[in-house]
C-alpha positions in Angstrom: 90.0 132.8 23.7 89.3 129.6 22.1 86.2 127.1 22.7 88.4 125.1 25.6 89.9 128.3 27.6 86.2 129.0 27.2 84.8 125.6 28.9 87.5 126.0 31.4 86.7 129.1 32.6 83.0 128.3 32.6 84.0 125.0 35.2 86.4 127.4 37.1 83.7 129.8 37.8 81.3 127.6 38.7 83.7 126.0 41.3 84.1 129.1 42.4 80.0 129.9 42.9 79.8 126.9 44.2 82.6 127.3 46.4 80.7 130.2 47.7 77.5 129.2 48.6 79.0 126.0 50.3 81.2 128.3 52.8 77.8 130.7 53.2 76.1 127.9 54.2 79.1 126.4 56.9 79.3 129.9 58.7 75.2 129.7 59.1 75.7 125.8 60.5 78.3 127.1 62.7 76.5 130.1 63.9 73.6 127.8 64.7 76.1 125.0 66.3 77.3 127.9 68.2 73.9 128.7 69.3 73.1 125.1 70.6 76.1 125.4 72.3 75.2 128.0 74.5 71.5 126.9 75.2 73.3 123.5 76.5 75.4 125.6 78.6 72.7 127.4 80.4 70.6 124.2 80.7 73.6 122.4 82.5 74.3 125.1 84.6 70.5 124.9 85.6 71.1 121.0 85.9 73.6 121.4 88.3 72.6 124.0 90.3 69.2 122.0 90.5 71.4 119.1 91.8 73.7 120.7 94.1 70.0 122.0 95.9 68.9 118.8 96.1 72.3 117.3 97.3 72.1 119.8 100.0 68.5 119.2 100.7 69.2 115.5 101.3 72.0 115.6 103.2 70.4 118.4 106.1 67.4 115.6 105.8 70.1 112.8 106.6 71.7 114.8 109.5 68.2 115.3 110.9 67.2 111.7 110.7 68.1 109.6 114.0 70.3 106.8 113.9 69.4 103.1 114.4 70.5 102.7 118.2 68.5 106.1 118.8 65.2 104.7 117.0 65.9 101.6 118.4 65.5 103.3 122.3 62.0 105.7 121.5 60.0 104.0 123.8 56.8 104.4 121.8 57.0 103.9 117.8 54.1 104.7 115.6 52.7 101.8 114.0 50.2 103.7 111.8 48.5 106.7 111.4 45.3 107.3 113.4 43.6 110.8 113.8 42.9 112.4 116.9 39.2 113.3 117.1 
């Protein structure tokens, strides 16, 4: 081998190393992307299911809650809150 088959094969290999270490370190970043991904996943389910309580929470309060012609024919309202003693 002369001095430039040599030099060549010196680059060449060190593409390759390179090469190497670049697609080690890809699979890691998409194992930890991967990862993330999941976590998210579980949060939003959480999120939602959260949500979907409180939706449900709200609504049975709204069905509960009397309309404005029935307040509007209580024949005593409470003005403010007083104790009994």
């Amino acid at each position: 081998m002369n001095d430039t088959q040599k030099m060549l094969q010196a680059i060449i290999n060190g593409q390759s190393t390179i090469k190497q270490e670049l697609s080690g370190k890809i699979d890691k970043v998409d194992q930890k992307v991967d990862k993330l991904t999941e976590k998210l996943d579980k949060v939003e389910k959480n999120l939602t299911g959260r949500i979907d309580k409180l939706g449900k929470q709200l609504a049975y309060l709204e069905d509960d809650t009397p309309t404005r012609e029935e307040f509007d024919k209580l024949e005593k309202r409470v003005d403010s809150f007083s104790p009994i003693l």
